[in-house]
C-alpha positions as CSV (number, residue, x, y, z in Angstrom):
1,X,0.0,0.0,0.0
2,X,1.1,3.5,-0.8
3,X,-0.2,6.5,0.2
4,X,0.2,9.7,-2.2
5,X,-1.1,13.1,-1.8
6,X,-1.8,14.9,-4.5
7,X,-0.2,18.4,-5.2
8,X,-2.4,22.0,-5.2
9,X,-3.1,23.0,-8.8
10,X,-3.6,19.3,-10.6
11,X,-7.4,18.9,-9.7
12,X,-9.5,17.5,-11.7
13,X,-7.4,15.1,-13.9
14,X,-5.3,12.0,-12.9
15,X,-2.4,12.9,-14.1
16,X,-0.2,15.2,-11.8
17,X,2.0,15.4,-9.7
18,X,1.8,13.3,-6.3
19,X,4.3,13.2,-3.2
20,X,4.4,9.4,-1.7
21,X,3.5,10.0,2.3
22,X,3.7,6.1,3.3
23,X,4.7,2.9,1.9
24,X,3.0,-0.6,3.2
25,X,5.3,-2.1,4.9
26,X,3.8,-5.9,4.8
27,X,4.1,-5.4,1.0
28,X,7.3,-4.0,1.3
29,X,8.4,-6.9,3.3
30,X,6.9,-9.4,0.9
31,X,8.7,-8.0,-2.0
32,X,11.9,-7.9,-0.4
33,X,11.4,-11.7,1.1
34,X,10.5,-12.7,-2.5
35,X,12.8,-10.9,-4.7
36,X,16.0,-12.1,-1.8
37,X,15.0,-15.5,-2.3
38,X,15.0,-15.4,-6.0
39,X,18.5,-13.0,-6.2
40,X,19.9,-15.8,-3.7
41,X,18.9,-18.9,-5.9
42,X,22.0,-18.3,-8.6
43,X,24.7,-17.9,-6.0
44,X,23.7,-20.3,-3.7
45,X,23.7,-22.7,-6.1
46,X,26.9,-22.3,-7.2
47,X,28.5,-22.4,-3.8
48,X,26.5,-25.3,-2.8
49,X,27.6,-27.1,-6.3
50,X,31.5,-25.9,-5.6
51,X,31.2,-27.2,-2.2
52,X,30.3,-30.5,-2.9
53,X,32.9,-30.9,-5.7
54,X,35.1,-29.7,-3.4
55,X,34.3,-32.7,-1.0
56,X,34.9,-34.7,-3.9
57,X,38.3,-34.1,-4.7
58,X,39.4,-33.7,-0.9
59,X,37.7,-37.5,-1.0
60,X,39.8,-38.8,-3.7
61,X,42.6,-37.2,-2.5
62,X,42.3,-38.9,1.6
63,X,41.7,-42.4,-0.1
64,X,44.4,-41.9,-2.3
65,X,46.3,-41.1,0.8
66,X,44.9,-44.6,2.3
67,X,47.2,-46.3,-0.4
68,X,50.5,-44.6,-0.6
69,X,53.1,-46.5,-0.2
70,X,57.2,-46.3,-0.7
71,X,59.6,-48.0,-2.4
72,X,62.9,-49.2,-1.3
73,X,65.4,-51.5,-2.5
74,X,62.7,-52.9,-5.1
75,X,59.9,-53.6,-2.9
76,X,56.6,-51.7,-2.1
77,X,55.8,-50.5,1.5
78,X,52.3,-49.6,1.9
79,X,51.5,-46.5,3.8
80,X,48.3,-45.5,5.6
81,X,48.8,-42.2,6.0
82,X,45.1,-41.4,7.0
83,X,45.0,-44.2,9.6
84,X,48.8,-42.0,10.6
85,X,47.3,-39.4,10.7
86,X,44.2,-40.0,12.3
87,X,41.8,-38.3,10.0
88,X,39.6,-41.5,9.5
89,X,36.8,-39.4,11.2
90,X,37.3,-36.4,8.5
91,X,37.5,-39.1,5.5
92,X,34.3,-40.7,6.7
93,X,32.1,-37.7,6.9
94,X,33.3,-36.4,3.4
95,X,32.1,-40.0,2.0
96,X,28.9,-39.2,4.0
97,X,28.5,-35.9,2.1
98,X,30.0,-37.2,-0.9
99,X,27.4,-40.1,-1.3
100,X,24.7,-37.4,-0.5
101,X,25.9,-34.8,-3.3
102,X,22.6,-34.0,-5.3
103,X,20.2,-34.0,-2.0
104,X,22.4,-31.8,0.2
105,X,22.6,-29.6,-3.2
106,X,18.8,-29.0,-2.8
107,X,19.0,-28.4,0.7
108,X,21.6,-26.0,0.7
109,X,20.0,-23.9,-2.1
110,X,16.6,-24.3,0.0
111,X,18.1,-22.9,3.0
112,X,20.6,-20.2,1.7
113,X,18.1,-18.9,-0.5
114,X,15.5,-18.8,2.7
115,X,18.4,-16.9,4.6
116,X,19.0,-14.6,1.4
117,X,14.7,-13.8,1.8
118,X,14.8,-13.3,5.3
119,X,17.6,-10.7,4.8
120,X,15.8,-8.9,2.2
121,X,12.9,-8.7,4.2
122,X,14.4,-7.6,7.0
123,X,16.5,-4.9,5.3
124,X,13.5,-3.6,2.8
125,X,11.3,-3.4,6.2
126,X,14.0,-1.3,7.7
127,X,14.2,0.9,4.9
128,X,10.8,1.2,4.9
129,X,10.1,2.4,8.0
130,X,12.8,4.5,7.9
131,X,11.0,6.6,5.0
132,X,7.9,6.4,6.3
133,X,9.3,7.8,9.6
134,X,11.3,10.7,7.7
135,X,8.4,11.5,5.3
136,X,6.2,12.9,7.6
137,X,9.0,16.1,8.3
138,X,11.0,15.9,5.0
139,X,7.8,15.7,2.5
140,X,8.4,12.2,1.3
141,X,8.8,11.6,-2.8
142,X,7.8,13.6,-5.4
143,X,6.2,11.5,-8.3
144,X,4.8,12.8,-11.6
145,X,2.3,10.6,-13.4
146,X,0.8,10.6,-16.5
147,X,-1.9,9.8,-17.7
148,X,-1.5,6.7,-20.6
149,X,-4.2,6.1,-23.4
150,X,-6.4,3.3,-22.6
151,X,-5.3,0.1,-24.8
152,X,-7.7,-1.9,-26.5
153,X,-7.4,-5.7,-27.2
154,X,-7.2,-6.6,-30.6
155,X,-9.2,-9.9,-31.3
156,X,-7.3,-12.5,-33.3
């Protein structure tokens, strides 16, 4: 909802020019949650698809790691360097996440582009209320409108 006021000397016709006194601030909100959401989809997406791939390589890396080994004189001495290094907890979970890649994909968008709404909403609320608090003393926005032809529908 917007609120405009009408400026002295444009009676009688709709176009004019009109100073905004208050914005809606549920519709505000709304917009912002929607429009975050949507703006949040693409990059989420991408971090949540370079995260897992991520995972992936740091997986085949750790199990490569399981069979190292070293040669001397001729012969082959395997190497466990996880089980050394005590990272088998580590190398299990990134299997986990691995083995989960295209579900925790959807999750992850889901939930960073919920974050990236509630921000928006948050913010655009803010800034809403912020102009509707300074409009009342500083006169608000100053929009001209004009009035457009009416279109008709062509039938086909």
């Amino acid at each position: 909802m917007v609120e405009l006021e009408k400026e002295e000397g444009t009676a009688g016709n709709a176009a004019g020019t009109f100073r905004v006194r208050r914005v809606g601030l549920r519709s505000l909100g709304k917009f912002g949650c929607v429009l975050g959401a949507l703006v949040g989809c693409l990059p989420s997406l991408m971090v949540a698809w370079g995260g897992l791939l991520l995972a992936s390589a740091l997986r085949r890396v750790l199990e490569g790691w399981q069979r190292a080994g070293i040669r001397i004189l001729g012969q082959e001495i395997p190497i466990d360097l996880v089980s050394l290094l005590h990272i088998e907890p580590v190398l299990e979970r990134i299997q986990q996440i691995d083995s989960l890649s295209l579900v925790l994909v959807v999750v992850l968008v889901a939930l960073a582009s919920l974050l990236a709404g509630v921000v928006s909403l948050l913010v655009a609320g803010a800034l809403g209320l912020a102009y509707n608090l300074t409009a009342s003393f500083s006169g608000g926005l100053e929009v001209e409108l004009k009035e457009l032809p009416s279109r008709r529908r062509t039938e086909r």
